[in-house]
C-alpha positions in Angstrom: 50.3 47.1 91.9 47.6 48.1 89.8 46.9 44.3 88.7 47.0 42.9 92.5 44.4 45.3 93.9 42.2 44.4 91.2 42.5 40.9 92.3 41.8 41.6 95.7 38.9 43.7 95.2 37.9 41.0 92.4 38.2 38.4 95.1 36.0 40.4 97.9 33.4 41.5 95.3 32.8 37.8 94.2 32.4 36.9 97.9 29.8 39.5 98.7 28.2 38.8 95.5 28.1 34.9 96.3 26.8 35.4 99.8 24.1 37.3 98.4 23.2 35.6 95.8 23.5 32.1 97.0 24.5 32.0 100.4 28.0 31.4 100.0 31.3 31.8 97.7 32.9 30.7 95.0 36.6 30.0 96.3 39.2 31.8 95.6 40.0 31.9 91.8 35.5 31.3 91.1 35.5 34.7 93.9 38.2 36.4 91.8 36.4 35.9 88.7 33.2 36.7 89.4 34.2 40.1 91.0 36.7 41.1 88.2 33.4 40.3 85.4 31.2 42.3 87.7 33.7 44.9 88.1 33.7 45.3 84.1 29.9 44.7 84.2 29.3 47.6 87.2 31.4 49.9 85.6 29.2 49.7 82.5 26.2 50.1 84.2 27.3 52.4 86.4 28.5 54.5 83.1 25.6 54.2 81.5 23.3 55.6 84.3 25.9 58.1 84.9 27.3 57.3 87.6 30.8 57.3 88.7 33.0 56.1 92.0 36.5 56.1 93.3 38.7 54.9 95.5 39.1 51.1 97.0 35.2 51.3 98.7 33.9 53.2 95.4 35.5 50.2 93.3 34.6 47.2 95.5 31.1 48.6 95.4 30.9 49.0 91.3 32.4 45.4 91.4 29.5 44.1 94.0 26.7 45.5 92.1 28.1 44.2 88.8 28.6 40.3 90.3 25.1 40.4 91.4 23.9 41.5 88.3 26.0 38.9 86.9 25.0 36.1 89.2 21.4 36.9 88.8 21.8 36.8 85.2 23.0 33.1 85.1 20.7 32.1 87.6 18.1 33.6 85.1 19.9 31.9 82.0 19.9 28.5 83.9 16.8 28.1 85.0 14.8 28.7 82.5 
């Protein structure tokens, strides 16, 4: 159970993120990655400015903020 709610929340995440960030998503498996690399990268940063969240909303935020981060990032990279 553990591995399919990470998937879902994965897949919202990397919508949000995309229509954020670019106005759109990714499809399924580009939304699903860029949420579960956020949700990796959020919970770092949300560790290392100490804080913490639970639950499906607490997670699905963590993995929003850290696919933004990560979109803007590789906007960043790529243009220049």
């Amino acid at each position: 159970m553990g591995l399919i709610a990470w998937l879902i929340i994965g897949g919202l995440a990397g919508w949000i993120a995309g229509n954020i960030m670019r106005g759109g998503g990714f499809g399924i498996l580009g939304n699903i990655g860029v949420g579960v690399v956020g949700a990796v990268l959020g919970g770092f940063l949300f560790s290392l400015l100490g804080l913490s969240s639970g639950g499906f909303i607490g997670s699905l935020v963590t993995a929003t903020v850290g696919a933004v981060v990560l979109l803007w990032v590789i906007a960043k990279v790529k243009t220049g």
